[in-house]
C-alpha positions in Angstrom: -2.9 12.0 17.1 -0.7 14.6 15.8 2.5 15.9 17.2 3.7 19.4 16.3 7.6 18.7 17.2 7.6 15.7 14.6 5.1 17.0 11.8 5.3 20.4 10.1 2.3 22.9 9.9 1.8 22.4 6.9 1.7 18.4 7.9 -0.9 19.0 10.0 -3.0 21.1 7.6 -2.5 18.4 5.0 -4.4 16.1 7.7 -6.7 17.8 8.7 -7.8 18.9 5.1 -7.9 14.9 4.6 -10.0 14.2 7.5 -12.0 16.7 6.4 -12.8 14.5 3.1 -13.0 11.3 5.0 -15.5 12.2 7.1 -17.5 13.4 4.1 -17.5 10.1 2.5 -16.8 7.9 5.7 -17.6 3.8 6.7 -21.0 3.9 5.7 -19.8 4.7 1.6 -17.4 2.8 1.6 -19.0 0.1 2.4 -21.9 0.7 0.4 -19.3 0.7 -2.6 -18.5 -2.5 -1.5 -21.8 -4.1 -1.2 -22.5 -3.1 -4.7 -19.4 -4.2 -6.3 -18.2 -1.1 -7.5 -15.2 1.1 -6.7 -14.4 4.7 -4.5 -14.4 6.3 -7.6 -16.2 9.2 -6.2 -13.6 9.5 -3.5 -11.1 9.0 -5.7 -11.9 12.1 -8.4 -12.7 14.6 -5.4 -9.3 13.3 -4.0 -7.3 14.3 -6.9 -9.1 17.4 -7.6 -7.8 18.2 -4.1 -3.8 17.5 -5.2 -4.0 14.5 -2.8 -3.5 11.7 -5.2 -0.6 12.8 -6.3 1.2 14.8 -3.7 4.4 12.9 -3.5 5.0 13.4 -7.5 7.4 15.9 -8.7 5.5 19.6 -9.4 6.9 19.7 -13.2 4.4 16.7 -14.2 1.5 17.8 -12.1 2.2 16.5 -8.9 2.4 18.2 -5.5 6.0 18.1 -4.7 6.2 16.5 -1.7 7.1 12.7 -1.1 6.0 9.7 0.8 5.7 11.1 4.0 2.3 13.5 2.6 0.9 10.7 0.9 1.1 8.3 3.7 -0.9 11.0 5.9 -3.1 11.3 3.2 -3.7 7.6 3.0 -4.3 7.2 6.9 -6.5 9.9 7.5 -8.7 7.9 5.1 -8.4 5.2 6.4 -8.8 6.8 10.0 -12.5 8.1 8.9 -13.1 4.4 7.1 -12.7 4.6 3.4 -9.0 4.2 2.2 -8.2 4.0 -1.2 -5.9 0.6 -1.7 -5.0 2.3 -5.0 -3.2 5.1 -2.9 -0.2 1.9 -1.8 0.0 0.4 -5.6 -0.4 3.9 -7.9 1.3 7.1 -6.7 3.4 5.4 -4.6 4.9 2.6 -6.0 4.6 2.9 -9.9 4.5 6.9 -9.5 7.7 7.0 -7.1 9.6 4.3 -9.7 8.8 6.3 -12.7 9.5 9.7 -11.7 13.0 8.5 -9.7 14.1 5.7 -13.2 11.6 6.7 -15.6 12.9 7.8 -19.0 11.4 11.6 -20.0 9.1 9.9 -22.1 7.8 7.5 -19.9 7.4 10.5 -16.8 5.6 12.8 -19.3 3.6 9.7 -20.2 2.5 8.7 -16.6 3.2 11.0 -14.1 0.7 13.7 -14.9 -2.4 11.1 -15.1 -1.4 9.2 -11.6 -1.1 12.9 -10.0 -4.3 14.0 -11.2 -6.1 10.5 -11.0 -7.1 10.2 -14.4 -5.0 7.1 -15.1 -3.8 4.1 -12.4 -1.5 1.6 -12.5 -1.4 -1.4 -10.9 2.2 -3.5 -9.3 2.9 -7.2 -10.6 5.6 -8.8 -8.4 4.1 -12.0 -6.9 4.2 -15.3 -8.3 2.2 -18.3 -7.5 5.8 -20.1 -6.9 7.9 -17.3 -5.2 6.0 -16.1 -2.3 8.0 -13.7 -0.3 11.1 -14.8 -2.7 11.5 -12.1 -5.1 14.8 -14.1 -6.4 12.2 -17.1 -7.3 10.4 -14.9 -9.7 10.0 -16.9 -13.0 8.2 -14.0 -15.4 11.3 -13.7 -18.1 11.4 -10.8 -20.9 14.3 -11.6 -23.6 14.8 -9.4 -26.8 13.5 -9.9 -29.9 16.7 -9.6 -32.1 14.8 -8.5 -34.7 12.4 -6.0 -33.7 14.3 -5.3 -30.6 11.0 -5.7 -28.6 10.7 -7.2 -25.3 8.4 -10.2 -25.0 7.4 -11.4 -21.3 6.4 -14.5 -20.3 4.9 -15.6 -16.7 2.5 -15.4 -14.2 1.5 -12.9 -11.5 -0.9 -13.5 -8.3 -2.6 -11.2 -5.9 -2.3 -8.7 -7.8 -4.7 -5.5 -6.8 -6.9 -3.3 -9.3 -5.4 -4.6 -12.3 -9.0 -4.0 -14.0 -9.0 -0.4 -13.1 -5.9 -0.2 -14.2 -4.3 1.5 -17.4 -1.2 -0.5 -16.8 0.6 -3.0 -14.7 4.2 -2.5 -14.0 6.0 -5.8 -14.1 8.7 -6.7 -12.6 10.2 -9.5 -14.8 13.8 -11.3 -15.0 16.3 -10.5 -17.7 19.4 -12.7 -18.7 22.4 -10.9 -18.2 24.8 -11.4 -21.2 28.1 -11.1 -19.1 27.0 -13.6 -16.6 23.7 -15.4 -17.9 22.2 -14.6 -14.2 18.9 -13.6 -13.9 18.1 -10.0 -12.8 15.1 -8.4 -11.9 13.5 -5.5 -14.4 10.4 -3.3 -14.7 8.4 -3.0 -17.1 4.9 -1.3 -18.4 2.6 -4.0 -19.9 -1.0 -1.6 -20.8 -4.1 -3.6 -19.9 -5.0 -4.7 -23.4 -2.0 -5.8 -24.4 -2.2 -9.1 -26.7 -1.4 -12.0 -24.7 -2.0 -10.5 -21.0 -4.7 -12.2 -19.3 -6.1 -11.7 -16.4 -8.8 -13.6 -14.2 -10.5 -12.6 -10.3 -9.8 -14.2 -7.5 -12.8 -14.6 -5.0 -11.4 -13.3 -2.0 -13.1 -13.5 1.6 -12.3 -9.6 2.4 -14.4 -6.8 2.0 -12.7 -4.5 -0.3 -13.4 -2.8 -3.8 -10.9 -3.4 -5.3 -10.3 -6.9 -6.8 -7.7 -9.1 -6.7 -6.3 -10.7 -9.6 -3.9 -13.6 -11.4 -2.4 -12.5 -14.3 -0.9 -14.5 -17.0 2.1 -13.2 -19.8 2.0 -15.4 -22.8 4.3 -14.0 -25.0 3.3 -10.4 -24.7 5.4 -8.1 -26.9 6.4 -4.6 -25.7 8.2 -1.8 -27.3 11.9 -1.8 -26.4 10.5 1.7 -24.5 8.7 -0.4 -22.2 11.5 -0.8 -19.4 11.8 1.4 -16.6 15.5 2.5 -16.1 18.3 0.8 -16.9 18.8 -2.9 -17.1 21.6 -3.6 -15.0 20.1 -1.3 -11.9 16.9 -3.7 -11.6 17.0 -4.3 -7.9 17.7 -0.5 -7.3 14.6 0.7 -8.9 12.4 -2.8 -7.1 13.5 -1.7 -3.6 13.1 2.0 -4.4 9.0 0.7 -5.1 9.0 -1.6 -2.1 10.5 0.5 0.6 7.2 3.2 -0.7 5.3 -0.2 -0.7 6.2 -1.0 3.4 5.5 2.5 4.3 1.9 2.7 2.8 0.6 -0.6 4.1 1.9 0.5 7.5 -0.1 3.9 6.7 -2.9 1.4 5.6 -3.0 0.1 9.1 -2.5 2.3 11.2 -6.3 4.4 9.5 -7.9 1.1 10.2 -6.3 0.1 13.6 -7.5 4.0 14.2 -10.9 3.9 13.1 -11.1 0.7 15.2 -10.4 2.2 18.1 -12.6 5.6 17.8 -15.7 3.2 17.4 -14.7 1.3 20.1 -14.1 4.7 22.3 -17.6 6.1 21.2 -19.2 3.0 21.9 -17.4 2.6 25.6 -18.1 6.1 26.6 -22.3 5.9 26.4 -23.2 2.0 27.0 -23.8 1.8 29.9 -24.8 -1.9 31.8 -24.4 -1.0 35.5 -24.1 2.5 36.9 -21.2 3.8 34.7 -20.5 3.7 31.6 -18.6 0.1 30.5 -15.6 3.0 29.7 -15.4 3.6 33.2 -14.1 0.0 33.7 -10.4 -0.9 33.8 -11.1 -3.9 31.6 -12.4 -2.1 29.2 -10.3 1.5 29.1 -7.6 -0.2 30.2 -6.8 -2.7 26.8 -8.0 0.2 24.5 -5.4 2.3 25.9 -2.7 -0.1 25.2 -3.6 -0.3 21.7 -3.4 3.6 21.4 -0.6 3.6 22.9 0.9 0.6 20.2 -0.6 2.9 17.5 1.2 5.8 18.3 4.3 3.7 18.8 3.9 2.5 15.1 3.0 5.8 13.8 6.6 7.0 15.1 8.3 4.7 13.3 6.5 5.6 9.9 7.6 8.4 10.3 11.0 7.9 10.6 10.9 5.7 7.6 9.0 8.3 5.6 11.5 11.4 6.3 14.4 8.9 5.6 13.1 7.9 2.5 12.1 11.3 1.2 15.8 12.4 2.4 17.6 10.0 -0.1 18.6 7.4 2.5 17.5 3.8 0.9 18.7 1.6 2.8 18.3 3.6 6.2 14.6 3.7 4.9 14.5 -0.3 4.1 14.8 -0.6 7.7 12.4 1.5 9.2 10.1 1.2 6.0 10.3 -2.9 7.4 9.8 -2.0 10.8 7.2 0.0 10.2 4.7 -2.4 8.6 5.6 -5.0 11.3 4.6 -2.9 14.2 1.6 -0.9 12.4 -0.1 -4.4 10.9 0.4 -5.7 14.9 -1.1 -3.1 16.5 -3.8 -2.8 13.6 -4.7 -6.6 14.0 -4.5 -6.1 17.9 -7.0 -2.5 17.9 -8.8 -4.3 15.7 -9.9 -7.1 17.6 -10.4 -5.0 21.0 -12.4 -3.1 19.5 -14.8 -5.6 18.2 -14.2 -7.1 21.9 -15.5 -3.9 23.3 -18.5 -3.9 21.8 -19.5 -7.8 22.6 -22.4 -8.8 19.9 -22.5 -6.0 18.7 -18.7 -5.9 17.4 -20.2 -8.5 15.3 -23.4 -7.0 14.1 -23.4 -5.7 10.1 -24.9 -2.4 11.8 -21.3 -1.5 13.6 -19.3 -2.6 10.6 -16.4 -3.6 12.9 -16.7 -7.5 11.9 -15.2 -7.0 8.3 -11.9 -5.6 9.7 -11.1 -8.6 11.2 -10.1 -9.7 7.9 -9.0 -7.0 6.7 -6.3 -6.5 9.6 -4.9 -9.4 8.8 -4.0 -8.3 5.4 -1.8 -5.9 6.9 0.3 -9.1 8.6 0.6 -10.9 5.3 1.1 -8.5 2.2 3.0 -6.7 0.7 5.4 -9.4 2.9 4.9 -11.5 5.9 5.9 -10.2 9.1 8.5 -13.4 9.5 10.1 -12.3 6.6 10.5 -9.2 7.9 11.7 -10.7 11.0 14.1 -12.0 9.1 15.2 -9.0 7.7 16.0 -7.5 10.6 17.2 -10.3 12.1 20.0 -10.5 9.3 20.3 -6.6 8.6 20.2 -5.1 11.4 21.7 -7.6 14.3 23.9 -10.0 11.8 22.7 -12.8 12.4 23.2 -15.7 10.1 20.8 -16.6 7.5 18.6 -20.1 7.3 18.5 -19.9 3.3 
C-alpha cells in the first residue's frame, strides 16, 4: 500500500523496516499483553532502540529528525501487523512535538531525549467530564502564587490514556488574563507524584493495554518552570498538539482498518464452501475492495495533512489533519466490520481475534473528537457556513 510518487525512499524503507518489527511481535502478543493486563513494553524498548519512537524529535536531543509524517508510518505499520502502541498518538507526538516547538531549553533538554529514546512517557490531559468536545468549557484553572510564584492547578481530567505509565501528564489548564480577566488555555507538566494529583481507572469495555484514567488536581503546586511556552500563545501551542493528535489517530486507523482487511483477504482466498473459494464471489471480493479502496482514499489525505504540518502550514494542516481522522476512523469502522462479516462465526470467534476491533474501531469515530465536530469544522472552516453555538 505504498506509492513511490507520494512517499520518499527512504519513506518506504522506514515502513518496511516497521513491518518488519510488527510482524515480529504481531496480533497474537498483543493480545496476549492484553489478556494479562500488562503493557507492550517489549515492543516498546525494541521500538526505540530502533530510533522509531522518537523519529519526529529534533536530532540535537536524540531524536530522529524527521516529523509527523515518519511517525505516523511508523505507528500504522504497527498497527497494520496488529500491535500499535496508543502511547505512539499521546507521547512523541503530542507532548514531544509541543515541547520541542514551545518548550523552554530546560524543559527540551529535560524531556525530549527520554520520549526519543523511550525511556520516559508522558501522557495528554485535555478532557473534562463537563466540556466534551468544548475545549473553551475547560474548567482546570492554574493562578499564581504571589508568593512563591508557583502555579497551583485545580480540576479534573477524563479519559485520559496511560497516565500510570506515565512520568508526566501535560495539562492543558486555563489562566486569567490580567488585561482582560478571560480565561485562556495553558500547558503545563504536572509529574505523576505530584502532591494533590490523583488519579483513578476507568473500566473500559475495549481491549487495549493501556488504561484509561480520571484524574483529579486538588491544589497541586508546580514550579513557575512548569508551563510550556508562553502564556498568552496558549491556543497556539494546544492546536500545534491536536493537529499531531488528528493525524495519529487517523494513522491509528488506518493499521487497524488494514489488518482487518488482510485477515479478511487471507481468510476469503482458501475457504472454500462450494467449488471456489468464497473470494471468488462478488459479494464477498466485491465489499472488501471497497474498503481498500476507502483505505487508500484516507491514507492520501494523511498524507497531505502530514507534509503540511511538517512544512509549517498550521492551519492548512488543521484541515487536512480534521479530514483525515474523519475519513480513516470511517473506513476503519467500515473494514472493520466486513471483515468480521467475511468470515461469518468465525469473525466472532476469540481464535480470529477480529471480534475485539469492533470496539476498538469505534474509538477512532469518537476520540481524540467526534466526527460531528469535525463536521462541523469543516462545515464552518472550510465552506463558511454559519455556526449553531
Amino acid at each position: 500500500m505504498s506509492n513511490p510518487v507520494i512517499e520518499t525512499e527512504e519513506h518506504r524503507a522506514l515502513r518496511a523496516s516497521v513491518a518488519a518489527l510488527g510482524k515480529r511481535y504481531g496480533r497474537e502478543y498483543f493480545a496476549r499483553v492484553v489478556a494479562e493486563g500488562k503493557h507492550t513494553d517489549e515492543l516498546w524498548t525494541e521500538a526505540a532502540k530502533l530510533g522509531y519512537l522518537g523519529v519526529n524529535l529534533p536530532e540535537e536531543y536524540g531524536g530522529g529528525g524527521g516529523g509527523i509524517t515518519e511517525l505516523s508510518i511508523v505507528l500504522e505499520e504497527l498497527g497494520a501487523a496488529g500491535c500499535p502502541l496508543l502511547m505512539l498518538v499521546v507521547s512523541p507526538a503530542i507532548c514531544g512535538t509541543v515541547i520541542a516547538r514551545f518548550g523552554t531549553e530546560e524543559q527540551k533538554r529535560a524531556w525530549l531525549p527520554g520520549l526519543a529514546d523511550g525511556s520516559r512517557k508522558m501522557a495528554f490531559g485535555i478532557t473534562e467530564p463537563d466540556a466534551g468536545s468544548n475545549s473553551h468549557r475547560i474548567t482546570t484553572t492554574a493562578r499564581r502564587d504571589p508568593d512563591t510564584g508557583e502555579w497551583v492547578l485545580n480540576g479534573r481530567k477524563v479519559f485520559i490514556s496511560g497516565v500510570d505509565i506515565a512520568d508526566a501528564t501535560l495539562i492543558v489548564g486555563r489562566t486569567e488574563d490580567a488585561r482582560t480577566g478571560k480565561l485562556k488555555a495553558c500547558l503545563f507538566i504536572v509529574p505523576r507524584d505530584a502532591p494533590g494529583f490523583g488519579r483513578s481507572q476507568i473500566a473500559m469495555e475495549l481491549a487495549a493495554p493501556e488504561k484509561q484514567f480520571e484524574l483529579t488536581l486538588d491544589d497541586v503546586r508546580l514550579p513557575a518552570d512548569a508551563l510550556v511556552g508562553d502564556e498568552d500563545a496558549g491556543l497556539l501551542q494546544l492546536f500545534a498538539g491536536l493537529n499531531p493528535e488528528r493525524i495519529m489517530t487517523a494513522a491509528f486507523a488506518l493499521g487497524m482498518g488494514r489488518y482487518a482487511v488482510g485477515r479478511a483477504v487471507d481468510y476469503a482466498r482458501t475457504r472454500q464452501v462450494w467449488k471456489e473459494p468464497i473470494g471468488a464471489h462478488q459479494a464477498v471480493a466485491h465489499p472488501l475492495a471497497q474498503v481498500h479502496i476507502e483505505l487508500e482514499l484516507a491514507r492520501l489525505m494523511m498524507q497531505k495533512a502530514t507534509h503540511l504540518y511538517d512544512a509549517g502550514d498550521d492551519m492548512g494542516a488543521g484541515e487536512a489533519a480534521n479530514m483525515a481522522k474523519y475519513a480513516a476512523a470511517e473506513a476503519a469502522v467500515r473494514a472493520v466490520d466486513q471483515a468480521v462479516h467475511t468470515l461469518g462465526g468465525n469473525g466472532l470467534t476469540h481464535e480470529y481475534g477480529l471480534a475485539t476491533l469492533i470496539t476498538a474501531a469505534r474509538v477512532a469515530r469518537i476520540a481524540p473528537v467526534s466526527r460531528e465536530m469535525i463536521l462541523n469544522y469543516v462545515s464552518h472552516q472550510s465552506l463558511g457556513l454559519p455556526k449553531s453555538y
